[in-house]
C-alpha positions as CSV (number, residue, x, y, z in Angstrom):
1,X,12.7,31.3,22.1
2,X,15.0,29.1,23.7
3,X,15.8,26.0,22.7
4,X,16.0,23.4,26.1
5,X,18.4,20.0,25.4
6,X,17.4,17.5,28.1
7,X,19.8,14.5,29.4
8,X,19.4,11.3,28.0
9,X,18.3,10.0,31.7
10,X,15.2,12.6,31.8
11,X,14.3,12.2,27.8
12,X,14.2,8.0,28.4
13,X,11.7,8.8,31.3
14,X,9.8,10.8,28.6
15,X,9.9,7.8,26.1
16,X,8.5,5.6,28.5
17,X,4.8,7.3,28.7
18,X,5.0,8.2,25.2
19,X,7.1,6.3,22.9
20,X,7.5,8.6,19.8
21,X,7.4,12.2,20.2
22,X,8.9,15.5,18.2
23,X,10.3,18.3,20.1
24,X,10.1,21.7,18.2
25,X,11.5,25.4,18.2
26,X,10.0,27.4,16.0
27,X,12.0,28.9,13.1
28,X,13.2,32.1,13.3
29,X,11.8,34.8,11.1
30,X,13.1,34.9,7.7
31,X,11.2,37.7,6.6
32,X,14.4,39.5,5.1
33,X,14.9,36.1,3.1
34,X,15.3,36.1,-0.5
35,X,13.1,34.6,-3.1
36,X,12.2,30.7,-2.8
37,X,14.9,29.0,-4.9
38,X,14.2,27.8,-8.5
39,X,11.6,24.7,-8.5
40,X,13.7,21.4,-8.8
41,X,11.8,18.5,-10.2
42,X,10.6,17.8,-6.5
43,X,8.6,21.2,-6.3
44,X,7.1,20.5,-9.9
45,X,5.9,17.0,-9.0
46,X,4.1,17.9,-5.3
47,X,3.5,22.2,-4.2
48,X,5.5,22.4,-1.4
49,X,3.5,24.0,1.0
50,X,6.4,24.3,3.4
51,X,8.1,28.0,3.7
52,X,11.7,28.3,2.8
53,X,14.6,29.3,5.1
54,X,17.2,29.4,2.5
55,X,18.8,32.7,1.6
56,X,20.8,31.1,-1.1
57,X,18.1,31.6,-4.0
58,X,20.5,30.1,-6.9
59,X,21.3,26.2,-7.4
60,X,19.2,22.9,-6.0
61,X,18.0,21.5,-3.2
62,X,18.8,17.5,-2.1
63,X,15.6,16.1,-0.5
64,X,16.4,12.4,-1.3
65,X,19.2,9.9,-1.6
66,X,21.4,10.8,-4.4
67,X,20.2,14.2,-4.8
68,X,17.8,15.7,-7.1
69,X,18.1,13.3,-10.2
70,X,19.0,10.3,-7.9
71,X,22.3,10.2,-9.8
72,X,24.8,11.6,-7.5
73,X,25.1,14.5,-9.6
74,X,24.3,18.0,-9.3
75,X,23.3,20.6,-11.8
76,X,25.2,23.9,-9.8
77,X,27.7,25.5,-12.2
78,X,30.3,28.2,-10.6
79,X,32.8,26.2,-8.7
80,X,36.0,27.4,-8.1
81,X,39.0,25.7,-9.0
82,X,41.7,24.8,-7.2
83,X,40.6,24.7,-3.6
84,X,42.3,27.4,-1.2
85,X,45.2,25.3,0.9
86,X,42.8,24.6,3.4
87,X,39.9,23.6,0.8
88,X,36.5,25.6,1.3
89,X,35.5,27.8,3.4
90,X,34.0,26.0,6.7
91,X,30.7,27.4,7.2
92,X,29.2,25.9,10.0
93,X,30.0,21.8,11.7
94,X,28.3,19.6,14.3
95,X,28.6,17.1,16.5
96,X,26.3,14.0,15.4
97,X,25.2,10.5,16.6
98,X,26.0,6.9,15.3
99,X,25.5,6.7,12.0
100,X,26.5,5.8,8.3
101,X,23.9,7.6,6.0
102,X,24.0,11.7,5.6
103,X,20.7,13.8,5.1
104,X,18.6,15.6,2.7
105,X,17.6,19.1,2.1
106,X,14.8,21.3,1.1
107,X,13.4,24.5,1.4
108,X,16.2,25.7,3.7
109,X,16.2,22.9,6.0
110,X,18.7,19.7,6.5
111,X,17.5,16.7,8.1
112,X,19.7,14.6,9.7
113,X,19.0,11.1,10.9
114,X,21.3,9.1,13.8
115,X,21.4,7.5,17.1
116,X,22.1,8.6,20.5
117,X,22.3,6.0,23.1
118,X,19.1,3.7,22.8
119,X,17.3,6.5,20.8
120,X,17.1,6.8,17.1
121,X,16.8,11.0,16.7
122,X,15.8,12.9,13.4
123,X,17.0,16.1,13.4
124,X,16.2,19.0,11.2
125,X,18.5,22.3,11.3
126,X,18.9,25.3,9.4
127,X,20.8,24.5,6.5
128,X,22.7,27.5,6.1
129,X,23.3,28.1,9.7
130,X,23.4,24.7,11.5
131,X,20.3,26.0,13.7
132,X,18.7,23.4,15.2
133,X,14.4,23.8,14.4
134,X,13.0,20.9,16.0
135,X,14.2,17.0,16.6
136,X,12.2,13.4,16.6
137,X,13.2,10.3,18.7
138,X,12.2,7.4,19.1
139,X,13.8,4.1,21.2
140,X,15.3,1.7,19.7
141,X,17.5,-1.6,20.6
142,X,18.9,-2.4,17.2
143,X,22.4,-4.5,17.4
144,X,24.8,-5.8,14.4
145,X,25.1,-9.1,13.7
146,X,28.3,-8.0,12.8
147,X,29.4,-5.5,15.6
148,X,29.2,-2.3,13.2
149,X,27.7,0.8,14.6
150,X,24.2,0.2,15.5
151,X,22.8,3.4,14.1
152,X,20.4,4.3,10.9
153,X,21.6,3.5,7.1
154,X,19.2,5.0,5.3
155,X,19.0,9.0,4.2
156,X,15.8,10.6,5.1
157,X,13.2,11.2,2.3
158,X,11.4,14.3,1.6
159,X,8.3,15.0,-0.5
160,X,6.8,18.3,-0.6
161,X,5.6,18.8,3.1
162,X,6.5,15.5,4.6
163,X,9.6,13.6,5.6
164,X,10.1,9.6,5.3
165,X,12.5,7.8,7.7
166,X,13.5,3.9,7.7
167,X,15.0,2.9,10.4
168,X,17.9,0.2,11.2
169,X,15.6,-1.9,13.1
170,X,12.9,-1.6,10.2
171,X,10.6,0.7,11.6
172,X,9.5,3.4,9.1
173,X,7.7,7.1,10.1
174,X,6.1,9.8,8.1
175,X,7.0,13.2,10.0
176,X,6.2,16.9,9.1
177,X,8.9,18.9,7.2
178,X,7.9,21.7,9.4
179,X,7.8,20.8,13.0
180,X,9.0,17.1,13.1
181,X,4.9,16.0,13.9
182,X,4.5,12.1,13.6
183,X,2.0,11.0,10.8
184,X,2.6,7.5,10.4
185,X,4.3,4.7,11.0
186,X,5.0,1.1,10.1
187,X,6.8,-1.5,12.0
188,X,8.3,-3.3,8.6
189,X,10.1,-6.0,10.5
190,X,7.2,-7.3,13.2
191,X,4.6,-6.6,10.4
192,X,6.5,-8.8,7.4
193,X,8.4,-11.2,9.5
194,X,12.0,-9.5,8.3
195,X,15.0,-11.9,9.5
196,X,17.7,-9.5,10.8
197,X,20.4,-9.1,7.9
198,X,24.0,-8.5,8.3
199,X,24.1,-4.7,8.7
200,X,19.7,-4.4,9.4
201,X,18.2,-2.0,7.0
202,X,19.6,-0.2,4.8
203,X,17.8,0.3,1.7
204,X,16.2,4.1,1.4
205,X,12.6,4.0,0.5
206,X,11.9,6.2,-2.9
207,X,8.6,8.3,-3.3
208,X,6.6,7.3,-7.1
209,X,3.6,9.2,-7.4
210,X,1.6,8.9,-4.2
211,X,3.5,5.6,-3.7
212,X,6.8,5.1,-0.8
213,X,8.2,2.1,-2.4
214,X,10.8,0.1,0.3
215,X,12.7,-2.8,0.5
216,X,11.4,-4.8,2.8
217,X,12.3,-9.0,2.7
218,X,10.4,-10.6,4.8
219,X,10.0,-14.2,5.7
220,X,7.7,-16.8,6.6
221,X,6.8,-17.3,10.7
222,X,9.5,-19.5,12.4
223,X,12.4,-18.8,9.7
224,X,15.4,-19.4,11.0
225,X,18.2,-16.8,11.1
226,X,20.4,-16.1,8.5
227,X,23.4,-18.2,9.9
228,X,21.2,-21.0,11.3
229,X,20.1,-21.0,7.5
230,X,22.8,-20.4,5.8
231,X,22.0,-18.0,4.2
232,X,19.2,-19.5,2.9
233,X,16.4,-17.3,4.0
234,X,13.2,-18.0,2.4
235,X,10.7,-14.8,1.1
236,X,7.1,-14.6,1.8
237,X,6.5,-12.0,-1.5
238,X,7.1,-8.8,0.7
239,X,10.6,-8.2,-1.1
240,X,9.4,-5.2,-2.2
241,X,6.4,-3.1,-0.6
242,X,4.8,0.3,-2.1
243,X,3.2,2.5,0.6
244,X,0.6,5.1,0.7
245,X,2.8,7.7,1.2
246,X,0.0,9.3,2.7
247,X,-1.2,6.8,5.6
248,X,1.2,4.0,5.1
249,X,-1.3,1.7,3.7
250,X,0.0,-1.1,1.8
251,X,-0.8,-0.9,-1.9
252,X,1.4,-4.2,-3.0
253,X,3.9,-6.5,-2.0
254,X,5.8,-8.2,-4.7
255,X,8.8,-10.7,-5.0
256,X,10.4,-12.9,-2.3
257,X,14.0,-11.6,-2.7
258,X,15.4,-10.1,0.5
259,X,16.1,-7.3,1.0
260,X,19.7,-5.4,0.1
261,X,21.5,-2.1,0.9
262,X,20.9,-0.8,-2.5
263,X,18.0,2.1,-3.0
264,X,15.4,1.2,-5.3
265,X,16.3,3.3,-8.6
266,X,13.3,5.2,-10.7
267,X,13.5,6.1,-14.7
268,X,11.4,6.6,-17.3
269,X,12.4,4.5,-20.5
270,X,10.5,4.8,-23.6
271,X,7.9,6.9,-21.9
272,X,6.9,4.3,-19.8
273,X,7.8,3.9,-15.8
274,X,10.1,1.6,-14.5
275,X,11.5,0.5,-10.9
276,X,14.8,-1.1,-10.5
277,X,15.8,-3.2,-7.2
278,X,18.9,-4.3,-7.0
279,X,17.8,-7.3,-4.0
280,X,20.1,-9.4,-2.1
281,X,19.7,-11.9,-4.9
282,X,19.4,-10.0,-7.8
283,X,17.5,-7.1,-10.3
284,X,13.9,-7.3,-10.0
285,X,12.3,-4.2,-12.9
286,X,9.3,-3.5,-12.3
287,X,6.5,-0.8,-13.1
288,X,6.1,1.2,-9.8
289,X,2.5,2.2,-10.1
290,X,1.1,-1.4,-10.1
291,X,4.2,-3.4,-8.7
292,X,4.0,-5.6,-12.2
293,X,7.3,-7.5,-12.3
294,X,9.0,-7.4,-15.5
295,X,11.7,-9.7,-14.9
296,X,14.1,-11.0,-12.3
297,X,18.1,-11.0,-13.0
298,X,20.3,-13.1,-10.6
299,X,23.3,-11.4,-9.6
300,X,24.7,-11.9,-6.5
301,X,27.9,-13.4,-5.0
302,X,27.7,-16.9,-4.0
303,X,29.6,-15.8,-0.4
304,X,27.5,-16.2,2.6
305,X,28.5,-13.1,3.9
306,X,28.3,-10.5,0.8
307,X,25.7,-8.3,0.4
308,X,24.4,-5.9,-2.8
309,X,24.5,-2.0,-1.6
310,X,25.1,-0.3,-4.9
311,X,22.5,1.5,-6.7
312,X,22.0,0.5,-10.1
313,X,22.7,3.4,-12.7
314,X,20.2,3.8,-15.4
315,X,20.9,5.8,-18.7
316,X,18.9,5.4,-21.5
317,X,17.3,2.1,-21.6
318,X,20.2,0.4,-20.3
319,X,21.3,-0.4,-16.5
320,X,24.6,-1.1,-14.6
321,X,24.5,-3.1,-11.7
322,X,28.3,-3.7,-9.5
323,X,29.3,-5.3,-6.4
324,X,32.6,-5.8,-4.6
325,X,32.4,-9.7,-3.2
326,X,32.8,-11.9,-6.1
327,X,31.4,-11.3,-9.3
328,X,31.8,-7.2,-10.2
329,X,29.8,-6.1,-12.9
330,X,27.0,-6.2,-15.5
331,X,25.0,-4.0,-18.5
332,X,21.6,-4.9,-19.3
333,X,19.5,-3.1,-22.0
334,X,15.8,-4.0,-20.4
335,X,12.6,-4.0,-22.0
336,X,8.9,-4.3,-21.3
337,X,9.1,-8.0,-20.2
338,X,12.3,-8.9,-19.9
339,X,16.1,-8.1,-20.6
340,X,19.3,-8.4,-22.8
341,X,22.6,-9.2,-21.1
342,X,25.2,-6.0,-23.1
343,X,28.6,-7.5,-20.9
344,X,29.4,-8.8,-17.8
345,X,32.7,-9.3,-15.7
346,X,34.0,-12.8,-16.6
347,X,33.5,-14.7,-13.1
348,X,36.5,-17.1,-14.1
349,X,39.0,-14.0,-13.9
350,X,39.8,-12.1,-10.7
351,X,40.2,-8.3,-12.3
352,X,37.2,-6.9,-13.1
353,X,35.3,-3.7,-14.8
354,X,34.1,-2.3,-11.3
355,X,33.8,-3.4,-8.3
356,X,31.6,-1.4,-5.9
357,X,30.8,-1.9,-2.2
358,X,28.8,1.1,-0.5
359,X,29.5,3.5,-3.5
360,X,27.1,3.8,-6.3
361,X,29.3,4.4,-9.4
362,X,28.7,8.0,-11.4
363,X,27.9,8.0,-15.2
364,X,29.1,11.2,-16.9
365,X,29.3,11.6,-21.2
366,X,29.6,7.7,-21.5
367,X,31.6,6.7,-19.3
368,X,31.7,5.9,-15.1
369,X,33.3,7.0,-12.5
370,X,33.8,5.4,-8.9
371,X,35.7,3.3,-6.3
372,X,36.3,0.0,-6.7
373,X,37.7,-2.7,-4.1
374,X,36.7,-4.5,-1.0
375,X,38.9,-3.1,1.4
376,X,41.3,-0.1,2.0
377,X,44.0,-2.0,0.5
378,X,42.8,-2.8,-3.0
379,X,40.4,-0.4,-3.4
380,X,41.3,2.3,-6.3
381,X,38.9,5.3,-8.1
382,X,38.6,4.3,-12.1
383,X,37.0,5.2,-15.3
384,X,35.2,2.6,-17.2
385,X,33.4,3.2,-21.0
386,X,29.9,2.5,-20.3
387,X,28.8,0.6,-23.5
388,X,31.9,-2.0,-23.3
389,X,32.8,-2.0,-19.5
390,X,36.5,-1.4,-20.5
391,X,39.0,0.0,-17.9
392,X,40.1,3.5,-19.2
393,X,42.0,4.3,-16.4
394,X,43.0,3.1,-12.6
395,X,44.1,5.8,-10.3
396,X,47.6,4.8,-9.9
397,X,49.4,7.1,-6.3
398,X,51.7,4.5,-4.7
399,X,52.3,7.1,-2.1
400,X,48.6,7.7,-0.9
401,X,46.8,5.1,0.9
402,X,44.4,3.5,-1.0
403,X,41.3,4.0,0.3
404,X,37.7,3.3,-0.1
405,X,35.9,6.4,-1.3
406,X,32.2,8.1,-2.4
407,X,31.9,10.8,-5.1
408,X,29.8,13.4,-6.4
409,X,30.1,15.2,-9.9
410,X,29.1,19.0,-9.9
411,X,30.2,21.4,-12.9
412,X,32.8,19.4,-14.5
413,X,34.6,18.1,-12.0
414,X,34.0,14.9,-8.8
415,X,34.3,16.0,-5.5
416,X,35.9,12.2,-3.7
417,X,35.3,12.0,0.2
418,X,37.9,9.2,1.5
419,X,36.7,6.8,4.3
420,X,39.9,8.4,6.2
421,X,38.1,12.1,5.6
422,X,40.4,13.3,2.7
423,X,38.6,15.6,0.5
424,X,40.0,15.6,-3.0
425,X,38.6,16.8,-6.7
426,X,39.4,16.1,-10.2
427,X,38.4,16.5,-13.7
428,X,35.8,14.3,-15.5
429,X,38.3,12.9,-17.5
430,X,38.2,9.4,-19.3
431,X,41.7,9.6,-20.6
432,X,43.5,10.1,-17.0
433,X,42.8,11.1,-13.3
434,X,43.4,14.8,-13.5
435,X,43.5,15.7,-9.9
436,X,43.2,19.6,-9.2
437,X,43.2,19.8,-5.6
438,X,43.1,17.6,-2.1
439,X,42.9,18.2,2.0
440,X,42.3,16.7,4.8
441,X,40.2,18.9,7.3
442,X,41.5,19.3,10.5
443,X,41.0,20.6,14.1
444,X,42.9,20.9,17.4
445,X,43.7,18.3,19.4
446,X,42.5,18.6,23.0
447,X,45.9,17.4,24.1
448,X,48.0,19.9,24.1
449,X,51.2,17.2,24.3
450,X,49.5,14.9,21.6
451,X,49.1,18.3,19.7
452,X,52.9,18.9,19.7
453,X,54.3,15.3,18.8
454,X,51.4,14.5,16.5
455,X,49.7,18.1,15.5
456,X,46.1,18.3,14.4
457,X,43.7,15.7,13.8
458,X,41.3,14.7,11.0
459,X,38.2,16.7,11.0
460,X,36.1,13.7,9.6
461,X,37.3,10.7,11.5
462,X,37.2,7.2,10.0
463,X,34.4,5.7,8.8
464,X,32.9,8.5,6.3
465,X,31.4,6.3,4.5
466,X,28.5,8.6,3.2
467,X,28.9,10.0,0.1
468,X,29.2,14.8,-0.4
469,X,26.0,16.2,-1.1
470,X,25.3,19.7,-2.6
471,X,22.5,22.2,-2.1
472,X,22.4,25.9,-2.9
473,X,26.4,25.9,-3.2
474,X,26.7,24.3,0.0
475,X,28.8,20.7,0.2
476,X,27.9,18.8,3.0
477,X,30.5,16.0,4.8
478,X,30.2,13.6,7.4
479,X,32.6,11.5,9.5
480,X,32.1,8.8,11.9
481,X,31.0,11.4,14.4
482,X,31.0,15.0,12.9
483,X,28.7,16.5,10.1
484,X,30.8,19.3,8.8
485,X,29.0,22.3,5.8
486,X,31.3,23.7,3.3
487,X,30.9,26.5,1.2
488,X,31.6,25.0,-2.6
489,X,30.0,27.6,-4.3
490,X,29.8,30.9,-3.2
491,X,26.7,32.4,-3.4
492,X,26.3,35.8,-5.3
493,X,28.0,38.7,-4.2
494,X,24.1,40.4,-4.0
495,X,22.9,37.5,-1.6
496,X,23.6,36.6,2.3
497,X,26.4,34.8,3.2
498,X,25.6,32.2,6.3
């Protein structure tokens, strides 16, 4: 069947007698497919009752932010090192919307969520091929308070048959894996009162049980904006909301922080259940069944115009929490009930431990691993010893520009996307940084003349902010306008190449 695109001037006539709507082709037959891939702890925890597409049998899907273990690590083995002089293979690329998040994956299918125009669009393709299956939109008139990009944050959520988007604007909807169908939905900001932070939402929901837990933040009727304020935004106890991920009733509402950029973080400590928010003000642990609040840690930067976007990294009973604006970073050991302070940066010196912005840092055999820095110009990769917070090492290349940059760890080694699209890997190694290969993707420049003086272009252009994500041997990379599949690990030579 063919697949029909309509203009953006026909589709917003659509809109208008029917504001949400999903638009579906129907997958091709996979019949010759190989055997669904091994169950990842997704599958064991809800039967997917979705039918794969992938061909790729060996490795893990990514359905949620940070991949399988929510770590930013994957558990593929078989990569090959170094990198051909042109890096991996391209498989497939695409042209995408406005945007800063990437998308998850399961059972064969990527979803993507952007903006086109005044229309926020879920998009689910063929993850091998790039096949477009069906697409989601709905309008929306989001704007930065700080003239960013206007489009979604947030990576889409996928539990078993169903999909969980949260918009920039704060409107959250349940969708169908399989055809895009709407379910549910929840306007978070008109229904909790949210006063529009700096970059809107940009928190990604996580699924507990039969709980979607968000950040939400709202505020009392009549608060005043965040500058008119001050910053001093008031809570109304929505900080936090759990879900039912099956109708999108609430089930509880807890705290008045606001809301942040950072995802909510799950673990299991002591064979009990814990949820860690890292809010705009600070770590709120809590049990996610119930929404019981164990305790509330203030960490924050006392800067009107900071934010907290980094996830907080559990391992073992002990959490690490990092921002970029002030203060850096802190080690708790947390218990039922309250906490222990392990280290923190010293706020009366400037150099600190770690200092992450968007980036989540990656723990690997004791110690972490990720980009520290504001800005482009004092931003460097290190490696700091988890129990002590002590510097190992500080990527030292006078000759390459220092920029911001996301990482993911996969068989030994971290795969670094740069904000300017470089594409580099190196050893998990706490005594140095043990690069083994780098490149920039690149494609023709339409002008033939520009093409002559200045010669390709970037592939991923500036900002590629999201961090790599890996499924089935497939690494996939986004740029400020182009979503571009790699092929890290080659399948077996006994299964279909894409």
């Amino acid at each position: 069947m063919r697949y029909v695109r309509w203009s953006v001037p026909f589709l917003l006539l659509v809109v208008q007698g029917c504001a949400e709507r999903s638009v579906a082709q129907p997958p091709a037959d996979r019949s010759d497919a190989a055997s669904p891939p091994a169950a990842t702890p997704a599958d064991e925890a809800h039967p997917q009752p979705v039918p794969t597409l992938a061909t790729r049998n060996q490795g893990d899907d990514w359905p949620y932010f940070l991949g399988p273990t929510r770590d930013g690590k994957s558990r593929e083995t078989g990569l090959v090192t170094p990198w051909p002089e042109g890096g991996p293979r391209i498989v497939w690329q695409k042209e995408i919307g406005t945007g800063y998040g990437i998308g998850s994956i399961s059972r064969g299918r990527y979803v993507h969520f952007d903006r086109w125009d005044d229309m926020a669009r879920v998009t689910c393709l063929h993850a091998e091929t790039g096949e477009e299956l069906w697409r989601f939109e709905y309008p929306t008139d989001y704007e930065d308070l700080l003239n960013y990009n206007n489009g979604p944050r947030c990576s889409p959520v996928i539990d078993g048959d169903r999909l969980y988007v949260y918009g920039v604007e704060g409107d959250l909807h349940c969708l169908k894996l399989v055809d895009g169908e709407l379910l549910w939905k929840v306007e978070t900001a008109k229904k909790f009162g949210v006063v529009q932070n700096f970059f809107g939402v940009g928190s990604t929901p996580v699924v507990s049980g039969d709980l979607l837990i968000c950040m939400v933040g709202g505020s009392p009727p009549g608060s005043p904006g965040l500058y008119e304020s001050g910053g001093k935004v008031t809570g109304n106890g929505t900080g936090i909301v759990a879900f039912d991920k099956q109708t999108g009733e609430v089930k509880y509402q807890i705290t008045d922080e606001l809301a942040s950029y950072a995802a909510p973080q799950l673990a299991t400590i002591g064979g009990r259940p814990w949820c860690f928010a890292f809010c705009r003000g600070g770590l709120v642990g809590f049990r996610p069944q119930t929404g019981q609040v164990d305790f509330h840690y203030p960490w924050r930067s006392r800067m009107l115009e900071s934010v907290n976007a980094s996830v907080p990294v559990v391992v073992g009973n002990e959490v690490f929490l990092s921002e970029t604006y002030e203060i850096g970073s802190s080690m708790l050991a947390v218990r039922p009930g309250g906490y222990d302070v392990v280290w923190k940066d010293d706020p009366t010196v400037r150099a600190k431990a770690m200092k992450t912005h968007w980036n989540t840092a990656i723990h690997h055999e004791g110690y972490l691993y990720g980009c520290s820095g504001r800005n482009t110009p004092d931003a460097d990769l290190r490696c700091v010893e988890w129990k002590t917070g002590k510097v190992m090492w500080v990527e030292q290349q006078p000759a390459r520009i220092r920029e911001r940059s996301s990482l993911l760890y996969v068989d030994g080694h971290f795969i670094c996307l740069g904000e300017y699209g470089s594409l580099r890997m190196f050893k998990a190694n706490p005594e140095k940084y043990d690069e083994v290969s780098q490149v920039m993707l690149t494609r023709d420049d339409p002008d033939p003349r520009r093409q002559a003086v200045f010669g390709p272009q970037p592939l991923l252009k500036y900002p590629a902010w999201a961090a790599p994500i890996l499924a089935h041997g497939l690494l996939y990379v986004r740029g400020d306008d182009r979503l571009v599949c790699l092929d890290l690990i080659p399948a077996p030579s006994n299964q279909k190449m894409p």
